[in-house]
C-alpha positions in Angstrom: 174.2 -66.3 -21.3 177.7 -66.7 -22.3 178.5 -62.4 -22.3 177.4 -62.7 -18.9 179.2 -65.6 -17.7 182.4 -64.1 -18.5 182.3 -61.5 -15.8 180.7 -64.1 -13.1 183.7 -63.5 -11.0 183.5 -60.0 -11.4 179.8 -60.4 -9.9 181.0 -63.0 -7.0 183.8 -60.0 -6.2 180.5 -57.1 -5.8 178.5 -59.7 -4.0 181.5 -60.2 -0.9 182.4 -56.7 -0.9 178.9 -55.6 -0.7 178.6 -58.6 1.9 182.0 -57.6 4.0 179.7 -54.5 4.5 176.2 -54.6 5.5 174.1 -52.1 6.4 170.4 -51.7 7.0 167.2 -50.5 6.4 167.5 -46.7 4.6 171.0 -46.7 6.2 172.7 -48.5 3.0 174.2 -45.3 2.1 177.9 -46.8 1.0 175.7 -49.9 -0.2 173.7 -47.0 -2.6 177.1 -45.3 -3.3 178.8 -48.6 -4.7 175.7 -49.2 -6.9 175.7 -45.9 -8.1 179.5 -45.7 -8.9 178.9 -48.9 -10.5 175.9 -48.0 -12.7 178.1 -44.9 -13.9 180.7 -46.6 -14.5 178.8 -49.0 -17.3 177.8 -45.9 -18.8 173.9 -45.8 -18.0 172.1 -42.7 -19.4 170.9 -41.8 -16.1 171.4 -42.6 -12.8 169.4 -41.2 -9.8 169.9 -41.5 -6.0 167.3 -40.5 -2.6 164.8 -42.2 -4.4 162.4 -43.3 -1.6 165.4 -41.7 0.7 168.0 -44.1 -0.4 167.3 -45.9 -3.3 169.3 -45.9 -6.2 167.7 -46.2 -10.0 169.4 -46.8 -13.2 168.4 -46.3 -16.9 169.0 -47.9 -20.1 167.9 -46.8 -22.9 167.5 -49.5 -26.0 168.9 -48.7 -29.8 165.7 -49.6 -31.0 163.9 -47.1 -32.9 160.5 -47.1 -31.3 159.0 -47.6 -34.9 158.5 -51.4 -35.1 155.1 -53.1 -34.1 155.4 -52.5 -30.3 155.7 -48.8 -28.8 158.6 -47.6 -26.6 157.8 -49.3 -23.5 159.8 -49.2 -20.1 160.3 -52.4 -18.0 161.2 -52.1 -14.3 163.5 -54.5 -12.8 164.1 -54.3 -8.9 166.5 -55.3 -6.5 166.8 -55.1 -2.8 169.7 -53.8 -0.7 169.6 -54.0 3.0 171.0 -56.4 5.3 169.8 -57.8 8.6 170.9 -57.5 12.4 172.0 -60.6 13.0 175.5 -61.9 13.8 177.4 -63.6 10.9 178.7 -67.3 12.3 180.6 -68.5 9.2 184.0 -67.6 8.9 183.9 -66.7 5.4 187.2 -65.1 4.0 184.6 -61.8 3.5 182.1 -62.2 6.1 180.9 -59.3 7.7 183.0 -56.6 9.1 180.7 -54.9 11.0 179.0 -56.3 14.5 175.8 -57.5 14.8 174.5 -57.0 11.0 175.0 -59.6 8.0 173.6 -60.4 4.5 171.6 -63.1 5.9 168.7 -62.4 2.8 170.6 -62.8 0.3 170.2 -58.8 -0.9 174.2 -58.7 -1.8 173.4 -61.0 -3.8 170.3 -59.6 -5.5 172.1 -56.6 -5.9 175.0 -58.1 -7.9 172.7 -59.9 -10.4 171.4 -56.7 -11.2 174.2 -55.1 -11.8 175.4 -57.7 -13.9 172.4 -57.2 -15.6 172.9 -53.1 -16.2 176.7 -54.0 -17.4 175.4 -55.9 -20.0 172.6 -54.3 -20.9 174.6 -50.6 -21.2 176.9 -52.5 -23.1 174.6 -53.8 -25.6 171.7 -52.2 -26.0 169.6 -54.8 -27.6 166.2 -53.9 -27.2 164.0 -51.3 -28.4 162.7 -49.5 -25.3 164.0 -48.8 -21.8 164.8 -50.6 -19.0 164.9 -49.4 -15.2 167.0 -50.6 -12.8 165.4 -50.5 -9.4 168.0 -50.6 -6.3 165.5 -51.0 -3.3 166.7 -49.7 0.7 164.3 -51.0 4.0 163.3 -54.6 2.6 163.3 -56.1 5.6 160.7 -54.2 7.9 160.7 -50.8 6.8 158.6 -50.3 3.7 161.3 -49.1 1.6 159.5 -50.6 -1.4 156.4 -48.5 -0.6 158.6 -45.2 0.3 159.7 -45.8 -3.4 156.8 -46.0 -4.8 155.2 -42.9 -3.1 158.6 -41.2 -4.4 156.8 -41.5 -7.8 159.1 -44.1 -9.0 156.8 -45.1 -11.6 155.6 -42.1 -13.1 158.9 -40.6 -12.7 160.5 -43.3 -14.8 157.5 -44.1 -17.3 157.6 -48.5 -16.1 155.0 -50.1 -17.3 155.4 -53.0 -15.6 157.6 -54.3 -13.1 159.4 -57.3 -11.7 161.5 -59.0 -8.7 163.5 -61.9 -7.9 164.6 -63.2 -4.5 167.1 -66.3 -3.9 165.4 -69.6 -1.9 167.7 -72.3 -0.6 166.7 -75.4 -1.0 165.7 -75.2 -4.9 168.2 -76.3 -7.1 170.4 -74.3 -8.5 169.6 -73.8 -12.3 165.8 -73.8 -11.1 163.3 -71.4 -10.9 159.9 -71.2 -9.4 157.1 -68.6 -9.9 153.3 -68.7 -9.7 150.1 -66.4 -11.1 148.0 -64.7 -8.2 149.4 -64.7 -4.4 153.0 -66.2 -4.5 154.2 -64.1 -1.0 151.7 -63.2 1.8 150.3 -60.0 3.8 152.0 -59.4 7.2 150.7 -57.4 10.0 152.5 -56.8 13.3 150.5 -56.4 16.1 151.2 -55.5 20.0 148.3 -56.5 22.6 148.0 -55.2 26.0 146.1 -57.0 28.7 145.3 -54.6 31.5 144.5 -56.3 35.1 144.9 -55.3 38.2 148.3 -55.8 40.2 148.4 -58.1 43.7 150.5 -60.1 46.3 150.5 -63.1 44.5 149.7 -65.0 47.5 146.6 -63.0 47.9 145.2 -63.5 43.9 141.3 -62.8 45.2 141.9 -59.1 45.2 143.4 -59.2 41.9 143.1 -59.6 38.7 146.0 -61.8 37.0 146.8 -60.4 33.7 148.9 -63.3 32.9 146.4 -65.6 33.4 144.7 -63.8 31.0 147.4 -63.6 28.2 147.7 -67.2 28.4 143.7 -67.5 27.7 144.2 -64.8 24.8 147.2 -66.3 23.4 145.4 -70.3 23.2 142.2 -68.5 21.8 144.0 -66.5 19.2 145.1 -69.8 17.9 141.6 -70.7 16.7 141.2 -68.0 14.3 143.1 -70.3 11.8 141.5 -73.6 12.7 138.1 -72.6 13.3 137.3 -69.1 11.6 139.0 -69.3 7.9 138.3 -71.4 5.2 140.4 -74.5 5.8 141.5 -73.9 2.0 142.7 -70.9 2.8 145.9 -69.8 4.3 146.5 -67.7 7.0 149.1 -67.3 10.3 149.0 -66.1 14.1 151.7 -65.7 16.1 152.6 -64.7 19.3 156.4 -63.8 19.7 157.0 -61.9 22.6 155.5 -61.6 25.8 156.4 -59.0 28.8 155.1 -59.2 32.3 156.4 -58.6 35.8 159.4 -58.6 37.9 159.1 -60.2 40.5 158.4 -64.0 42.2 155.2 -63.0 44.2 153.5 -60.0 42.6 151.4 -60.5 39.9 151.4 -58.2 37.4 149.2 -54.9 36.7 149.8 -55.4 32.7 151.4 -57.9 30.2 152.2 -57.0 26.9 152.8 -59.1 24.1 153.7 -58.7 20.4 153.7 -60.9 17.0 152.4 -61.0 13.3 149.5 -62.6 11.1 149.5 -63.1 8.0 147.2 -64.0 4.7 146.9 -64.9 0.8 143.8 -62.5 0.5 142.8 -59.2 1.6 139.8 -60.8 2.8 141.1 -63.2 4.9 143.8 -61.1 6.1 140.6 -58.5 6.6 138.7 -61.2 9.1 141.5 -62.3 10.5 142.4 -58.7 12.2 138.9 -58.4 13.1 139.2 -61.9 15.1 142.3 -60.7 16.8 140.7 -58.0 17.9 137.2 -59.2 18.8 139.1 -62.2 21.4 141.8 -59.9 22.6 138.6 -57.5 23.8 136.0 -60.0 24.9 138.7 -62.7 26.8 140.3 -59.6 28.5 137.0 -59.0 29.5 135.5 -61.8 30.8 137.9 -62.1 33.4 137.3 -58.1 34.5 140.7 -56.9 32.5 140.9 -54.6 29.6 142.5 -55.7 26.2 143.6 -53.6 23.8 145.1 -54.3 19.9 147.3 -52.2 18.5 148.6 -53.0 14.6 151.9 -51.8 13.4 153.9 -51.9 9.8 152.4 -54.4 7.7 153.2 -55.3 4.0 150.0 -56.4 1.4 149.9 -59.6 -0.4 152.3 -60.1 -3.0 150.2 -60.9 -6.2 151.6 -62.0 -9.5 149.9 -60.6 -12.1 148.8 -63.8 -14.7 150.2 -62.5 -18.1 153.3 -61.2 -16.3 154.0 -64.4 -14.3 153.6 -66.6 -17.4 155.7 -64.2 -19.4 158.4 -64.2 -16.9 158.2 -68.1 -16.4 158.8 -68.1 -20.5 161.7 -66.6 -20.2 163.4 -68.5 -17.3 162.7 -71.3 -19.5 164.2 -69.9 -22.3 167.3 -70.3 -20.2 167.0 -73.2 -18.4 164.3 -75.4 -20.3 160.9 -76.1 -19.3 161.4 -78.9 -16.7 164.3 -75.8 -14.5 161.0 -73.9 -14.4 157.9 -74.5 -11.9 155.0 -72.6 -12.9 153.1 -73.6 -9.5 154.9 -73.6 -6.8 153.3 -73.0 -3.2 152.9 -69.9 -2.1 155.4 -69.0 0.6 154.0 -67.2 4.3 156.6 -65.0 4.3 156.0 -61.2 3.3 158.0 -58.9 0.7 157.2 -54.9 0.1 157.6 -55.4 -4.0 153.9 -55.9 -3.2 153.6 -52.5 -3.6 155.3 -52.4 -6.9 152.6 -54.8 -7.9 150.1 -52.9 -6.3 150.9 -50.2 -9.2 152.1 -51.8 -12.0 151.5 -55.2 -13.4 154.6 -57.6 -12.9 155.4 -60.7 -11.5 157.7 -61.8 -8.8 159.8 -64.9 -8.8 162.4 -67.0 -6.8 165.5 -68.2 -8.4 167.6 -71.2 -6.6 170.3 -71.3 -3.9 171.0 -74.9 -3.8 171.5 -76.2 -0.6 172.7 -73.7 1.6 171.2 -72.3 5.3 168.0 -70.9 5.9 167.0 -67.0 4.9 167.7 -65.5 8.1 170.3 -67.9 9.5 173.6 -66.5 10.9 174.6 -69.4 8.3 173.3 -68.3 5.3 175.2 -67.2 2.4 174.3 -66.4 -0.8 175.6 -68.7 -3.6 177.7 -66.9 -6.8 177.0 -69.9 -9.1 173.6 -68.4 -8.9 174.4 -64.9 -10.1 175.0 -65.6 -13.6 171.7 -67.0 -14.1 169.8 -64.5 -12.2 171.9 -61.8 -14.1 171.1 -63.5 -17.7 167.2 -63.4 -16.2 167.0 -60.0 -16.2 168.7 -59.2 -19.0 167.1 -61.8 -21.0 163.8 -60.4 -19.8 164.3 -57.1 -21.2 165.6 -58.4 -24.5 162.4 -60.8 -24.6 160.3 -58.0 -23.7 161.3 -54.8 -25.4 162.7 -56.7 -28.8 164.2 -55.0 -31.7 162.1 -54.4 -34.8 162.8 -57.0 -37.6 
């Protein structure tokens, strides 16, 4: 959109500033404070912080009437905030000033569109209804979509449907992809425990080697996937840490180890917990140890609603023509907490271009600015699509 492209550099300054300073989880307080400032300063009729501790929500309100065909409805638009600990490699003129933590995500950048978005929506209020602007804390790892949610962000705000956007490189820029049903998957964290019993390692009959057992738990975990789900059906088991000993001839009284799982159903997700726990259990025991499972923070399956998803993928088209627009792409592994969001309200979820840049999670990765502007006309176009005027 051409009112939008004009500030693009404005956007691309928000994105490194917000990317000189990261901050994460519900810490994003300065993050939340620039956001605010910035929602104020367009002239939004409200704006509200602490939402889900930290979150920050904005309000437009359309000059439409509400006495056309369609009823005053309220769209939610999200965005997430947070950064990640890792260390920032790229000696960008504003890479991150702080140790250890970086915008490896993309979030600075999410958080930019949107505000692009709520500067040109407060400026011209062409719709006829209202449109929430949903600033998200804790994306990656802490629930803060589902702390917002519980905050009574949608009754609060009156959305009646709701929708997300995240950055993936290695789709063309000027490209978007979206899909109805499961687009991002279920994720479960889970620690085992394999309880033997400690020995002189050169005296292993009067023990009983709980890393000998891991290593049995950790190859039968594997066939959950190729032997206990539907092969047309999509799940993931992996073990990422493991903890045992200290020393060169004693083995071990326990091992620990920790990973995720993940699924495109709730049933499969469903099975597959019961499977981790049933071979965690029964291996442990047929070599005289005790195993124990214990789940930690998971996110549900992020499902697009159908009408939603094809509404949203109309719109991106709008934009970009029907060829920039893949109505089918694969379903990614990764998790996302605007499942909740869709767990509430009907709305769709969809991933917008980066070009070729690093990896999500890279100490490489950097969000690209020529993507803002399209993002930015996405949203606003959305609401304007949406909400339109009467007549």
């Amino acid at each position: 959109m051409p009112e939008i492209d004009a500030f693009a550099d404005e956007m691309a300054a928000w994105r490194h500033d917000l990317h000189a300073h990261p901050e994460l989880l519900y810490d994003v307080t300065r993050t939340a404070a620039f956001v605010a400032g910035k929602l104020e300063a367009f002239g939004c009729d409200e704006v509200v912080t602490g939402i889900g501790r930290t979150g920050v929500v904005g309000v437009v309100r359309g000059r439409g009437t509400g006495n056309g065909a369609n009823r005053i409805r309220t769209l939610g638009l999200r965005a997430d905030m947070d950064a990640l600990p890792i260390q920032e490699v790229r000696d960008l003129p504003y890479r991150s000033t702080v140790p250890g933590k970086m915008h490896a995500c993309g979030h600075d950048g999410h958080t930019a569109m949107l505000l692009g978005a709520a500067k040109y929506l407060a400026a011209t209020r062409a719709f006829d209804g209202t449109a929430v602007l949903i600033f998200q804390p804790a994306e990656e790892g802490g629930g803060g979509g589902e702390a917002m949610v519980e905050d009574g962000l949608m009754e609060r705000f009156g959305i009646d449907a709701v929708y997300g956007m995240h950055n993936i490189p290695g789709l063309a820029l000027g490209r978007f992809a979206i899909r109805p049903g499961p687009i991002m998957a279920s994720t479960d964290r889970f620690t085992l425990t394999i309880e033997g019993r400690g020995g002189h390692a050169a005296l292993p009959q009067n023990a009983i080697d709980s890393v000998l057992v891991a290593s049995h738990v950790v190859i039968a975990l594997q066939s959950i996937v190729s032997r206990n789900i539907d092969p047309l059906q999509s799940a993931v088991v992996s073990v990422c840490a493991l903890e045992a000993g200290e020393a060169f001839n004693v083995l071990p009284q326990t091992v620990t180890m920790r990973g995720t799982m993940r699924a495109l159903s709730t049933e499969v997700r469903a099975a597959t917990k019961a499977r981790i726990v049933a071979i965690v259990e029964q291996v442990s025991a047929g070599f005289g140890a005790v195993g124990g499972v214990d789940f930690g923070s998971s996110y549900p399956v992020t499902e697009n609603h159908p009408a939603e998803a094809a509404f949203m993928a109309d719109v991106a088209a709008g934009l970009v023509g029907e060829g920039g627009v893949d109505r089918a792409v694969a379903p990614m592994m990764a998790a996302e907490d605007f499942s909740y969001m869709l767990g509430r309200r009907p709305g769709a979820y969809l991933f917008l271009g980066n070009g070729d840049s690093a990896a999500l999670h890279h100490p490489r990765y950097d969000f690209c600015d020529a993507a803002a502007p399209l993002g930015a006309s996405l949203w606003a176009r959305l609401i304007e699509t949406g909400l339109p005027l009467a007549g």
